[in-house]
Structures are given as C-alpha cells and as structure tokens.
C-alpha positions as CSV (number, residue, x, y, z in Angstrom):
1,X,30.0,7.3,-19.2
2,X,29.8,6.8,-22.9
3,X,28.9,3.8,-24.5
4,X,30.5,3.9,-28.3
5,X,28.0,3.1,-30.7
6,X,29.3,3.1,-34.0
7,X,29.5,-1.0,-34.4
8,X,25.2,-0.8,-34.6
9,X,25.5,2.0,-37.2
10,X,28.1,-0.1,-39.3
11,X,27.9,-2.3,-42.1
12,X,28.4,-5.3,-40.4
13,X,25.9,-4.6,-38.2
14,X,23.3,-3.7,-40.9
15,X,23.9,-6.9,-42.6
16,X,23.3,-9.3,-39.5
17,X,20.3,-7.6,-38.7
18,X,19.3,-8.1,-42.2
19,X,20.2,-11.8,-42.2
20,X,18.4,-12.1,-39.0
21,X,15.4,-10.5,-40.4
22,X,15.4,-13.0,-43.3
23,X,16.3,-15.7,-41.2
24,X,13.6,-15.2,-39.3
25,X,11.0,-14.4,-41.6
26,X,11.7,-17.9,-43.3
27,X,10.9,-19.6,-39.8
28,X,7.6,-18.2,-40.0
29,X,6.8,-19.2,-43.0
30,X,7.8,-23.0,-42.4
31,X,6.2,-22.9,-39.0
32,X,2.7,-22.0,-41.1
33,X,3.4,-24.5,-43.3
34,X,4.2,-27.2,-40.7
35,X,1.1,-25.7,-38.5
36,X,-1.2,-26.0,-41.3
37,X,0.1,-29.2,-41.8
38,X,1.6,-28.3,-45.6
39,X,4.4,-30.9,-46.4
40,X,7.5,-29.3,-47.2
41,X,9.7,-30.9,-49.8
42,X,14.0,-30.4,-48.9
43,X,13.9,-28.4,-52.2
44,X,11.4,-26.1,-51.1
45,X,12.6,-25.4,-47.5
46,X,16.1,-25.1,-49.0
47,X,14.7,-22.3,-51.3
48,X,12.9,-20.6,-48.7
49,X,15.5,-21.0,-45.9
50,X,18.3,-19.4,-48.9
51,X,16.6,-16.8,-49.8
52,X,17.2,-13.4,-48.6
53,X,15.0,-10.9,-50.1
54,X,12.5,-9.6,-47.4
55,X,10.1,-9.0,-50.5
56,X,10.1,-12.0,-51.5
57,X,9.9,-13.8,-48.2
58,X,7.2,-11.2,-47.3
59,X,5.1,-12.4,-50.7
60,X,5.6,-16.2,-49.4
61,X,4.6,-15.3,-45.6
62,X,1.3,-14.1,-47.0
63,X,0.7,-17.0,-49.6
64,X,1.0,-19.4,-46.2
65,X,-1.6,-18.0,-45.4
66,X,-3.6,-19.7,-48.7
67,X,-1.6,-22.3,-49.9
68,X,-2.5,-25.6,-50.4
69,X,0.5,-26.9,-51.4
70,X,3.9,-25.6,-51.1
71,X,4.2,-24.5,-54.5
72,X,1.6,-22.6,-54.0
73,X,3.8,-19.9,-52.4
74,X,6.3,-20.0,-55.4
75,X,3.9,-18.3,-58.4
76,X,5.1,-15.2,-59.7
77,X,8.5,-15.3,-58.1
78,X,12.4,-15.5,-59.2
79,X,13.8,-15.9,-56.1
C-alpha cells in the first residue's frame, strides 16, 4: 500500500512549514529574551512575532545572544 504524497510536496505545504519555521524561530528569540530577563515592549514582540523572514529572524536569534536591550536586536534591519 501506497501512501499519496503529493500534499507535503505542495505549496500549501511549503508555506506552513515555512510559517512554522518562523513561528518558531520567534519563540526562541522571546524565550532568550524573557530568560535573560530582557523586557520586551508589545511593539517589539509584535515586530518579532510578524515577521517572517528567517534571515531576519536568524540575525535577531543571534543578537539575543548580546543584547542588552531589546533594541539591541533591531540595528541594521528593515524588517
């Protein structure tokens, strides 16, 4: 027996794992954040929760790493 597999080669499929990707990757960078007990603002989590450019959110993930505020992760970015 066969299991059809075209639904996890399809479009849809691409983009929820994409917008799980980002979803997730913006968890991680508030859980640093909250961890290294970095106050969060609503406009900040709001930006970094909405954004979903893996780049970008990759950049942030590693400036959580330095921060000392949460601006710090913003520098140099668009997004």
């Amino acid at each position: 027996m066969t299991v059809p597999t075209s639904f996890f080669r399809s479009k849809t499929s691409q983009r929820l794992r994409a917008e799980g990707h980002t979803e997730g990757r913006a968890e991680d960078i508030l859980r640093i954040l909250d961890r290294r007990s970095i106050d969060v603002t609503p406009e900040a989590r709001d930006r970094i929760t909405n954004c979903h450019d893996l780049d970008v959110l990759g950049d942030w993930l590693d400036r959580t790493l330095t921060a000392t505020v949460v601006d710090d992760l913003f520098h140099d970015t668009e997004s």
